[in-house]
N, C-alpha and C positions, 0 to 999 in steps of 0.2 A: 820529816822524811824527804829526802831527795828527787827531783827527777825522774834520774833513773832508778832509783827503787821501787817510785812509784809504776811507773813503767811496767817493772815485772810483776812488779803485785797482779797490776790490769791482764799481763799477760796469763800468768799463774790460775786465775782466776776463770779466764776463759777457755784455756787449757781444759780445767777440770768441768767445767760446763759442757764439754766439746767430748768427752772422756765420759760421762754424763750422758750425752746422745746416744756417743756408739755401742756404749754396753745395753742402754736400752734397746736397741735392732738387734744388738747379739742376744741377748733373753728374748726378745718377740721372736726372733728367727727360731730358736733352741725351743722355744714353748710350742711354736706351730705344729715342729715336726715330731715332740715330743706327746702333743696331745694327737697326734694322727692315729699309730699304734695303739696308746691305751686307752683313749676315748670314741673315735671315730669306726673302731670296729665292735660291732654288734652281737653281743656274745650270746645267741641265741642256739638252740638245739634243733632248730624245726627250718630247713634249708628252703623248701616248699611242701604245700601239704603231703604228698606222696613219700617225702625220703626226711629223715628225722637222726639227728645226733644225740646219741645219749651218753650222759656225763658229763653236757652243759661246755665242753669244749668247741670254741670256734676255731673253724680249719682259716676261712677269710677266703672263699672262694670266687674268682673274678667274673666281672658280668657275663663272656663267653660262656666260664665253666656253667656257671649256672644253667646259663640256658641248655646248655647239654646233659645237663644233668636234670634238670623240672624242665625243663621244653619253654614255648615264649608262647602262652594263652592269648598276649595281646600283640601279637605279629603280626604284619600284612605284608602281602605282595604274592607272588606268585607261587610262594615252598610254605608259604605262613601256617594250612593246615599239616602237615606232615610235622611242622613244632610244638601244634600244642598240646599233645603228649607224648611224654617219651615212656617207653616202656621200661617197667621194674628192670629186667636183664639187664637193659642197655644202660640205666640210670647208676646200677649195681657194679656194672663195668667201670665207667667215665670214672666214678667215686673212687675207685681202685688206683686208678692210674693216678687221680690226683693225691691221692693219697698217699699214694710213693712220693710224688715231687716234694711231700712236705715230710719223708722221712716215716711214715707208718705204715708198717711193713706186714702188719698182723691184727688188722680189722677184723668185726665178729659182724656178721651179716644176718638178720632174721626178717621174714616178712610176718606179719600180721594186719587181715584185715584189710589187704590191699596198697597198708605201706610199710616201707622200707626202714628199719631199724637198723643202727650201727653204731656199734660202740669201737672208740677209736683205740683204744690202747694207750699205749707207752710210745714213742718215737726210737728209732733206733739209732746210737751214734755209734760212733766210729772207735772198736778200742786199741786196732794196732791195723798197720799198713807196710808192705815189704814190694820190694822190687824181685820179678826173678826173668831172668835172662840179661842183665843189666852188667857192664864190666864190674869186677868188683871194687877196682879204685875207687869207677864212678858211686859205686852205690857207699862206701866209707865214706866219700864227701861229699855228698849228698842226704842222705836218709834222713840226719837226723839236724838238718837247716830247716826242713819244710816245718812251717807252723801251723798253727787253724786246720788242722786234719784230727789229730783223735782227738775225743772228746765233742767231735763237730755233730751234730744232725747227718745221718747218712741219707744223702738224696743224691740222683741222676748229676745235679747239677755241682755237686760238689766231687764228684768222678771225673765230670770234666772238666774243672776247672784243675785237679790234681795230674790227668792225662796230662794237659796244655802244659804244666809246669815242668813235668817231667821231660817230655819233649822238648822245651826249652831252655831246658839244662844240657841236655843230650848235643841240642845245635850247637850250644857254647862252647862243647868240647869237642866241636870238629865230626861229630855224625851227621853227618848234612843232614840224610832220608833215614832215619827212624823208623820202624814202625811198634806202635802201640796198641795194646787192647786190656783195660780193668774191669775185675769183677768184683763183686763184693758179695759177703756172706752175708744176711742179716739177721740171722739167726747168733754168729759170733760175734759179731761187728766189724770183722776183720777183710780188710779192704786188701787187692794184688793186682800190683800191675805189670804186666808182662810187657816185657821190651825184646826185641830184635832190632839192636843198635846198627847193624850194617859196620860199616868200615868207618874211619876215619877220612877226611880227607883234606886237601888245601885247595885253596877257593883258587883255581887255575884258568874262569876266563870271563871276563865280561862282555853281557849283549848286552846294548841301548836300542830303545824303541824310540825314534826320531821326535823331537819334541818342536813344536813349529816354530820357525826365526831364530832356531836355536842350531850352532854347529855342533857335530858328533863330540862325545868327550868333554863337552864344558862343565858337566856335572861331578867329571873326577876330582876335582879341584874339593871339594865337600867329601871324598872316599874319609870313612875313618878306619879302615880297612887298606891292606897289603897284598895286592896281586901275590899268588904265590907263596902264599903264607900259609897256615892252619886255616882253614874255615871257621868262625865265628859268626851266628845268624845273629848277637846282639852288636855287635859292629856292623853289620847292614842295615838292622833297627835302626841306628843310631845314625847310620849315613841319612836314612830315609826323612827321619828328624829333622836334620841338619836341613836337607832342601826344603819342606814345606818348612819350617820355621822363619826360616829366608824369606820364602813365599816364589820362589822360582817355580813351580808348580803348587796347586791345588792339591795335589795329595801323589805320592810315590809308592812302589812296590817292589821289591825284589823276589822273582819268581825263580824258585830253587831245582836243579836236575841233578841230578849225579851218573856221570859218566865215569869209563874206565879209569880216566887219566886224571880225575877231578869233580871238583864240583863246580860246577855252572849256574852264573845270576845273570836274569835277564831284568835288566830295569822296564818298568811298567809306567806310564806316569798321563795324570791327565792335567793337559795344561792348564786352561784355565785363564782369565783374564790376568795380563800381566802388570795392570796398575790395581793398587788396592787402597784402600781408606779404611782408618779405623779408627775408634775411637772409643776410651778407658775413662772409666769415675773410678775413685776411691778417696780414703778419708782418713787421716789421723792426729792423733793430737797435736804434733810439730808443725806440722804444714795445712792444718785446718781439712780444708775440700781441696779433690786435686784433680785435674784433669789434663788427659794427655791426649791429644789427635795424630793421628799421622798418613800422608800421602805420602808412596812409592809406587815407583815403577822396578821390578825384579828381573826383569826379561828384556832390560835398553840395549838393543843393538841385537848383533849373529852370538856375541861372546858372551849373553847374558848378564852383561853388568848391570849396577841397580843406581840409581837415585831414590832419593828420600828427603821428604822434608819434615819437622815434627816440631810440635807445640808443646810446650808443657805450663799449667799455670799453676800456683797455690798459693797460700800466704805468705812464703818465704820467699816460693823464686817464679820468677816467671823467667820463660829464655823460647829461642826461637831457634832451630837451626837445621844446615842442611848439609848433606851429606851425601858421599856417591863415592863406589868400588866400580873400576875403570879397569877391566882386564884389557890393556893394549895391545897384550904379542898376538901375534898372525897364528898361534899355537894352544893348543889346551895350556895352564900354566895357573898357577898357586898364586902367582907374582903380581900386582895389582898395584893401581894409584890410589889413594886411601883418601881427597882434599876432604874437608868440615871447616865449617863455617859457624859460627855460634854467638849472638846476643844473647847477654845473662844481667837479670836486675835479683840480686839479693838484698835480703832482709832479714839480716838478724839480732838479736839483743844488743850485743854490742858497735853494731856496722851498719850499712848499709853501701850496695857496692853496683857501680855496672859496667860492665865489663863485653868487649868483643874480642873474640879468639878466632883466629883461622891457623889453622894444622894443615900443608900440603905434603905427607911424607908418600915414602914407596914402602910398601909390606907384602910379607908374604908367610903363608902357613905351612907348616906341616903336619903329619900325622904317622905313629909307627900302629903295633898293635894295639899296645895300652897306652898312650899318651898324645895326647895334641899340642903343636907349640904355634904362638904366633909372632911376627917379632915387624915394627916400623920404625921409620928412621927417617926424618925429615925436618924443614924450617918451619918453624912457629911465629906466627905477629900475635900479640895482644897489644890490647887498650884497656884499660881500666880509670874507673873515675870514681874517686869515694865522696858520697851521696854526704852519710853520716859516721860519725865515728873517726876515730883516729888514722892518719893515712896522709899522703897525698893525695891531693886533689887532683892531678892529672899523675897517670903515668904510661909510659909505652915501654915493649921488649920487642926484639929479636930475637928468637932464642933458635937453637938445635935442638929438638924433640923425640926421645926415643924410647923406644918402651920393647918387652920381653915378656910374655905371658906361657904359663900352661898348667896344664889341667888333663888330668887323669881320667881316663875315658868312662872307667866305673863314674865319678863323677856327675860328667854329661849325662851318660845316661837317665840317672835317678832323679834331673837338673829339678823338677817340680816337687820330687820328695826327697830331696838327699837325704841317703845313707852311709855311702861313705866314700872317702877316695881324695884328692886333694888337689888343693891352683893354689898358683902363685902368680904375681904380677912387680917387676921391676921396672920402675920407669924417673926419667930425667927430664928438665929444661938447663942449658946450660944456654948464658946471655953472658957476652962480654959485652966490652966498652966498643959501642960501635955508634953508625950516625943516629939510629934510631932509637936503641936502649938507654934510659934515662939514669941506670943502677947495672952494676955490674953484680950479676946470683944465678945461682946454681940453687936446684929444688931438685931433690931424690927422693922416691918413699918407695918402698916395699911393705907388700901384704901379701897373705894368706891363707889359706885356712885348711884343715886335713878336718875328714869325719873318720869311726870306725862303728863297723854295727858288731854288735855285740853278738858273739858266737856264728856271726854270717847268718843271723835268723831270717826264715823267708816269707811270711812278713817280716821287718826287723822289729824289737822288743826293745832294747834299749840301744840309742843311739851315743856316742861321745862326742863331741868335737868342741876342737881348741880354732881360736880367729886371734890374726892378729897383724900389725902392723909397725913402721916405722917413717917419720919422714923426717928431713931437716932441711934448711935454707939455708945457705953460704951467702954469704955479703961483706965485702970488705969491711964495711962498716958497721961494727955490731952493735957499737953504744946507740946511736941514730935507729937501728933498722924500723922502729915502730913509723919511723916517719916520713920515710925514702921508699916501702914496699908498701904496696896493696893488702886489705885484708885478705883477699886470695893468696899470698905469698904467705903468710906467717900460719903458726900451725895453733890448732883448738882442739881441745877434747871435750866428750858429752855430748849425751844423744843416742836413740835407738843403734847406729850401726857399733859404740864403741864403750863409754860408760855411761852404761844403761840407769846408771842409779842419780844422774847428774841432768841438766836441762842439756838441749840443743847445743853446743860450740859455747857453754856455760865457764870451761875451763879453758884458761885460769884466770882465776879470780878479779885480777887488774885490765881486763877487759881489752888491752892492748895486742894478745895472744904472744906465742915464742918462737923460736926456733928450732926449736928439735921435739918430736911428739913422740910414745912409745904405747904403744896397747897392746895388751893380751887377753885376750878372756875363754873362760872354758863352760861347757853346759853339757847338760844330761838330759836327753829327752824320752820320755817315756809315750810306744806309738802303738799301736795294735791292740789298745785294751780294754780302752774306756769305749763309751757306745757313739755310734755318729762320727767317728774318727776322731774325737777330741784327745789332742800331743800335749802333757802337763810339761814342765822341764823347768831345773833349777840352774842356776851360772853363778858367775865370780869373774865381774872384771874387774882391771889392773892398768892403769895406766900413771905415765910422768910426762912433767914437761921442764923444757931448759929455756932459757935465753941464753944460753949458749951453743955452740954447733955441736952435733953429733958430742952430747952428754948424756947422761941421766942421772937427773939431780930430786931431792927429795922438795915437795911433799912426796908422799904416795899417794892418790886417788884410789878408792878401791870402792867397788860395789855388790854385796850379794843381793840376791832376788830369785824370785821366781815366776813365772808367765806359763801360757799355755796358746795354742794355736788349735783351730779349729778351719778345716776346711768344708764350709759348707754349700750347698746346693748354687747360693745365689756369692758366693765369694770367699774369700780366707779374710777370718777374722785373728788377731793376733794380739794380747796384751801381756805389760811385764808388771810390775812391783817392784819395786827395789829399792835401797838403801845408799847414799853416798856416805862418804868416811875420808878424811882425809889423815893421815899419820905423817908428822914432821914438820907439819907447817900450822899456820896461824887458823885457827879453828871458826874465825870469823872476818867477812870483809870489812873493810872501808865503812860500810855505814852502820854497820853492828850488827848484819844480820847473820845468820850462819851460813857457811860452806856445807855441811851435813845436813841431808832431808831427806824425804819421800821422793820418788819420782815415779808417775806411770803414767804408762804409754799403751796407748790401744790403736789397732790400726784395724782398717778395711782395703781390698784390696789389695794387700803386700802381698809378695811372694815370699818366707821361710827363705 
């Protein structure tokens, strides 16, 4: 056995020891919260001696309720004897009302002998819900989105969680001031919510509350909202996003009026320290343990511009860099200096590489109602040194750096849970023959990706989305390029972002990687059903590679699988399954192993 076989054996190996680990925290984590509910609660009938459930049902009443309900025998302080007993009436009350919160609407109450008997019934759910005063459009596209309402538990809190929704459907279509009030029958089951939508309007003015070292106006630069437009209150959600995600404030608010001529938002915002530090763990199969820190400042200068610096380590890559949006003009403005600066030591099966990039372009953003664009345009220096693996050993560019981004505001919005909506990303290096560049190449790649939720359900129920991408490298010299470009420069498939069924930058096979890469893949996620928010979902990806420029040439790479994500308390947890295949090419490498296997991926940490 070779080397490098041996190599991956070692790696394979720790891979699945490592895969090993994380599912063991993901089953410790799933059993904890699993055993909380059906173990940890006390299914007893006898609440304190005075008030007693019959029928062996535990309601699960919290240390407060309790004491309002049996008084606190062992209290001190000043009110301690007025708690330690509570009277039948009042004990008979408290029970009622809690009783509602958990949906039991039709309690049987007897005393005997000085205590309280209560048999609880049946819980009452939800069998139908209707809007009345509601435009009729709205209520045709509307009604029948909302999910987790019948069939739910009727309780107070599932009123208002149905209220809030309603109202922020209403804000979406331009009723700034709504107002609401729901009743429900529990007797029927049958739940109404009355609306008085008011008027329509277009968000016609904006107030800012002065935010300190900061000039009027620098936060419109983040509008994802149109002065003048329709009012939409999830495009000011999304504005508001936008700035704390940045971290130019601590937390933002848009506070809503509706006047004759419009509706009126008054930005709220509290600042807040303007350097921050932060710092991320997580973990998965590829890159073992991973750890990201990061110092910025969001608030540099009167214009708000930011510096940043950030660390990232793991087994693959460690890199270092820094970064800074430089808003220059003397005027509010989208327009900005974009420089990054960035050391990167990779480490992959077949490479090893380390490389310095500085990017000084000028960018600038837009925003309409439903779409964001971003777009830069600047010189690029790299250096690159290849460590191990096929390469040269030194190489430098010059290049012109440009790139084209956007992304669908539904999108953004749902950015922690995507449901649906769609970005794309166009971006170039182009290097000619100059004093510094060592190769004359051009590198293009576009990617992608669109979701759709299935019937626009509100939770969504089934998710689709298709991902994909393409890149190629131009070089005069095509028969050479494995030995004149960087492994940065040539293209790999496999790996969690692409085929899933395949190792890390595993393809292709000759280890030298190509020039032209192509991927597609599509998945089905199922979300809203399982208990603890566990997302199962199946895929199918699809990828080629060329030594040739802008081709696609056979084999076919292809992988189905299936994985599931779980977002729980202490993190998202994420694993796949899958299968490689290859169709039209040689079914085994250079040392006789196969191309076709298993591959799984478990991660900690990631974001979906």
């Amino acid at each position: 056995m070779g080397a490098e076989s041996e190599h991956r054996l070692k790696l394979y190996r720790l891979r699945w020891l490592f895969a090993a680990a994380l599912c063991s925290a993901f089953l410790l984590t799933a059993g904890r919260l699993l055993s909380t509910p059906l173990f940890a609660a006390e299914r007893v009938d006898k609440l304190c001696p005075q008030v007693v459930l019959e029928g062996g049902k535990a309601i699960g009443l919290t240390d407060l309720e309790k004491r309002l309900v049996c008084g606190d025998p062992d209290g001190k302080g000043a009110n301690a004897e007025a708690w330690r007993h509570i009277p039948l009436s009042q004990s008979r009350y408290q029970v009622g009302v809690f009783l509602e919160k958990r949906g039991y609407y039709a309690p049987k109450f007897r005393t005997e002998k000085g205590v309280l008997h209560i048999e609880l019934g049946e819980v009452t759910r939800v069998r139908s819900w209707r809007m009345e005063g509601a435009p009729p459009e709205f209520v045709a596209k509307y009604l029948t989105r909302k999910r987790k309402v019948v069939g739910e538990v009727l309780t107070p809190e599932l009123l208002t969680t149905l209220e809030q929704w309603v109202f922020g459907r209403l804000q979406s279509e331009g009723y700034a001031c709504p107002k609401l009030r729901s009743k429900a029958d529990s007797e029927t089951g049958e739940v109404v919510v009355r609306v008085d939508p008011g008027s329509q309007y277009d968000l016609t003015r904006m107030i800012e509350e002065p935010i300190p070292g900061v000039e009027e106006g620098m936060m419109r630069r983040y509008d994802a909202f149109v002065l003048g437009e329709r009012f939409n209150r999830d495009l000011l959600t999304l504005t508001e996003r936008r700035i704390q995600r940045q971290g130019v404030v601590q937390s933002m608010h848009f506070k809503i009026r509706c006047e004759k001529d419009g509706a009126v938002a008054t930005q709220e915002s509290l600042a807040g320290a303007p350097r921050l530090v932060s710092v991320g763990f997580g973990a998965n199969t590829e890159g073992l343990l991973l750890a990201k820190a990061t110092w910025s400042n969001q608030r540099f200068g009167r214009k708000a511009s930011s510096l940043s610096l950030t660390g990232l380590a793991s087994y693959r890559e460690v890199s270092a860099q820094g970064s800074s949006a430089w808003y220059y003009l003397d005027h509010p403005s989208r327009l900005y200096l974009k420089p990054t600066m960035q050391l990167r030591r990779r480490t992959e099966v077949y490479f090893q590489e380390l490389g310095i990039q500085g990017v000084f372009p000028i960018a600038r953003t837009w925003d309409s109602q439903s779409d964001g664009w971003s777009a830069m345009l600047g010189p690029s220096y790299e250096y690159y040194r290849t460590l191990q693996g096929v390469g040269p050993d030194h190489s430098e560019f010059l290049s012109l750096a440009a790139e084209v981004s956007w992304g669908t505001h539904e999108l953004e919005f749902y950015r922690n849970a995507p449901r649906s909506g769609s970005t794309g990303t166009i971006s170039s290096f182009t290097s000619g023959k100059n004093a510094i560049s060592s190769v004359v190449s051009e590198r293009f790649r576009l990617s992608g990706q669109a979701l759709w939720n299935f019937n626009n359900y509100d939770p969504p129920l089934w998710i689709f989305a298709v991902r994909g991408s393409f890149g190629v490298t131009w070089t005069p010299d095509t028969a050479n390029y494995a030995e004149i470009l960087p492994p940065s420069f040539r293209q790999y498939l496999g790996g969690a972002h692409d085929l899933r069924g395949f190792g890390r930058l595993e393809l292709p096979v000759d280890t030298v990687g190509s020039l032209s890469a192509a991927y597609v893949g599509g998945e089905i996620r199922l979300v809203t059903v399982f208990p603890f928010g566990v997302e199962p979902f199946v895929f199918l990806d699809l990828g080629t590679l060329s030594k040739q420029q802008v081709a696609i040439q056979w084999p076919l790479y292809w992988s189905p699988g299936l994985g599931a994500r779980w977002d729980s308390p202490v993190g998202s947890f994420r694993g796949t399954l899958a299968h490689g295949y290859v169709t039209g090419g040689a079914p085994n490498r250079s040392d006789g192993t196969s191309v076709s296997h298993f591959q799984f991926y478990v991660s900690f940490g990631e974001e979906f």
